[in-house]
N, C-alpha and C positions, 0 to 999 in steps of 0.2 A: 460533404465532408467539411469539418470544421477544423483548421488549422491550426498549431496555438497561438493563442493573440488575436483568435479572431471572434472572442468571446470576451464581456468585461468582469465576467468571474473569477476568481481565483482557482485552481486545480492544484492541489496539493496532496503531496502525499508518505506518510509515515511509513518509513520503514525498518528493517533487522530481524535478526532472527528470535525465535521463541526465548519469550520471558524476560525480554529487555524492559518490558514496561509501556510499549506502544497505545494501549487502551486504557491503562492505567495514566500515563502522565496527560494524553488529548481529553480526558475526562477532567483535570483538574486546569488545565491549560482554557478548555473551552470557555465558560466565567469569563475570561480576559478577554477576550477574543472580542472587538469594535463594531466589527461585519457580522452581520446573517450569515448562520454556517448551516453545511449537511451532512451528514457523513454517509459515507459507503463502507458497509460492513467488512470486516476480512473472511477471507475463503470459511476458518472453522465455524467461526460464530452464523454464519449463515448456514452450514449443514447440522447447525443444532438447534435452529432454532425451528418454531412451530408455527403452524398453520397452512395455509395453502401456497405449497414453492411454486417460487419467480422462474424464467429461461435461465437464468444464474444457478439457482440453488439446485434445479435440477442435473443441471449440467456436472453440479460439482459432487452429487449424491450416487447419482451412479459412478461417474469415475470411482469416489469411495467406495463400491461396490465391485467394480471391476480388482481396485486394486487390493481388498479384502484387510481395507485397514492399515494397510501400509499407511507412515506417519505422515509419506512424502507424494504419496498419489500415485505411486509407481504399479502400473498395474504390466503388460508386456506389449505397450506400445508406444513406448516414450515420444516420438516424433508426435504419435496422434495427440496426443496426451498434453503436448506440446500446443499443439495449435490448440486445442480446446481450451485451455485455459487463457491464453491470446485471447478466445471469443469471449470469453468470460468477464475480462478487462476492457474489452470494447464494448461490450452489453451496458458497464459498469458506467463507460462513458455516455454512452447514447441514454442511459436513464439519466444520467443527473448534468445533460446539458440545457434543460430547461432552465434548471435555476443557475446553470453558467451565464445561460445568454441572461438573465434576470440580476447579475452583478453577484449573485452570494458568492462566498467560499465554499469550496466543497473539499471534505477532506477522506484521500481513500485511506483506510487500513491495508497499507501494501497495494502495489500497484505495477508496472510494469517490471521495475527493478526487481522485486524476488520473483516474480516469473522468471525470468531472464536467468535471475542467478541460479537456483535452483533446479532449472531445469539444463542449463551449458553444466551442469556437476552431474546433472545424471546420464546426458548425453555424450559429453567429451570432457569426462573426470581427468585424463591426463593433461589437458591444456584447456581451460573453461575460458578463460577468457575472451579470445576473439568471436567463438560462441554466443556468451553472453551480451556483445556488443551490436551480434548481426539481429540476437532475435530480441534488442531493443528496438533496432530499427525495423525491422518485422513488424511489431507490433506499430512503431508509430506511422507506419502507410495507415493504419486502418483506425488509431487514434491517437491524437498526441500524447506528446510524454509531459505527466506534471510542469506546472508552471515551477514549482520550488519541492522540494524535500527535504525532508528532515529524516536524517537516519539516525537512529537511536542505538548507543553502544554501550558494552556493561560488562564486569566481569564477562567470561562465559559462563562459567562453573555454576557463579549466583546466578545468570543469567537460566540455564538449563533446570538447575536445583526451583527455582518460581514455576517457571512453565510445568516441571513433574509434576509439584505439590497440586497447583493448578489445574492439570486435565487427569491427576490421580493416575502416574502412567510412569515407568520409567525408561527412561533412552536408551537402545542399545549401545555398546562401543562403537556401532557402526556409524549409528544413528548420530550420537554426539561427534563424530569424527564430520561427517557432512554436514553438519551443524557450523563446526568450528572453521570452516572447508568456506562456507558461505558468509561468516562474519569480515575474513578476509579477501574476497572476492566483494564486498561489498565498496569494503575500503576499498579495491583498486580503481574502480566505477567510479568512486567521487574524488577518486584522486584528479585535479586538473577541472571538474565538473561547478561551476560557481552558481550552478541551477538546487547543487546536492551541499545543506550543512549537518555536520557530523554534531551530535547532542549527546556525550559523553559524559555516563551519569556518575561516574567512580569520581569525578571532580564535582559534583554538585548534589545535593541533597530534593529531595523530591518535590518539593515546594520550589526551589532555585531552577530546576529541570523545567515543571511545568509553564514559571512564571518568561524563562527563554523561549519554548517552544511558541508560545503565545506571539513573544517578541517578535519574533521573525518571521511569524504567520502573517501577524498584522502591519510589518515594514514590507510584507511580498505584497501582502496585497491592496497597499497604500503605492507601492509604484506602478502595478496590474491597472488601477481605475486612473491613475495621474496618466498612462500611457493609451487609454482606450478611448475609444470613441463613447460619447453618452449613450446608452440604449434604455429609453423609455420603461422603467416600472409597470410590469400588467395592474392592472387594476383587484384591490384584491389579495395580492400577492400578502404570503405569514414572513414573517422574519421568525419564526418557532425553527427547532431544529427538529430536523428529521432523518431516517433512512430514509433514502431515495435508490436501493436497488434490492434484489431480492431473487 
């Protein structure tokens, strides 16, 4: 097991709910970025994409099958459901701590925190929260939790209106209703949290959005290598960006 801090890479990780902008601003943000990065895909983009599926992408295809499309993965086994996606985020860690121990940054699309949220909403909807808190620490026995976050917030409305136009789908009531369920459950997580910054795009224009994310990527992980121990460069090693899970 690898603790946090006990790697000189960076583990970060972007989060919020549908059509904040999350792929869209790390895409104009990454350019800036000082350090060799990697990203790890988020749950949709990987059960869309092609070729031969990873233990990830499998994992998450059938659940999509079990749950017949449901937006939320909700198939009739929440608990199972539950920890399989845990495995999913530990998978995510165990691929890309190669290039942790190698100093890069790595950056997830979502990561422990909407598992968490997400699923304490569909398990204990009348009070999520403590929930949410236990099966963060659930997940980090089996892998830490980000060195830093950046969670990304936006209208809703605009924010759900992108995501529709996006996957060509419209929300139900229900649907936006746990939608809107998770934006504020997210806030309550980085309330007091100085690991979680909030990146509030209804104050800043998309260019200003991406040019902060950057910011704070590169001040995490300028105190991540001031605070680590040196670990030797493999020989060889790309500074390219890459997916590293699958």
């Amino acid at each position: 097991m690898h603790p946090t801090g006990s790697h000189p890479g960076l583990l970060v990780s972007i989060e919020g709910v549908n059509g904040v902008g999350k792929d869209y601003l790390l895409q104009h943000a990454r350019p800036r970025l000082t350090r060799p990065s990697r990203t790890i895909a988020e749950f949709s983009a990987r059960m869309r994409s092609t070729g031969t599926p990873g233990l990830s992408q499998q994992i998450l295809r059938a659940m999509a099958r079990a749950a017949d499309g449901d937006h939320f993965l909700r198939g009739s086994a929440p608990r199972s459901e539950t920890l399989l996606l845990l495995a999913v985020k530990t998978h995510d860690y165990e691929s890309a701590l190669p290039h942790l121990l190698d100093g890069a940054t790595v950056v997830e699309g979502r990561s422990l925190h909407s598992t968490a949220v997400y699923q304490s909403l569909i398990l204990e909807p009348a009070d999520p929260l403590p929930t949410a808190r236990r099966l963060l620490g659930l997940g980090a026995r089996w892998r830490p939790l980000p060195d830093t976050t950046v969670l990304v917030t936006d209208d809703l409305d605009a924010a759900l209106a992108r995501a529709e136009q996006r996957d060509d789908k419209i929300f139900t009531l229900e649907e936006r209703t746990l939608h809107r369920r998770a934006e504020e459950l997210f806030r309550e997580l980085a309330d007091g949290d100085d690991r979680i910054r909030v990146l509030d795009r209804r104050r800043l224009t998309p260019v200003e959005a991406a040019a902060l994310m950057a910011q704070w990527i590169d001040q995490a992980a300028a105190r991540k290598a001031a605070g680590a121990a040196a670990v030797p460069r493999p020989r060889g090693a790309s500074d390219a960006d890459e997916q590293v899970s699958s």
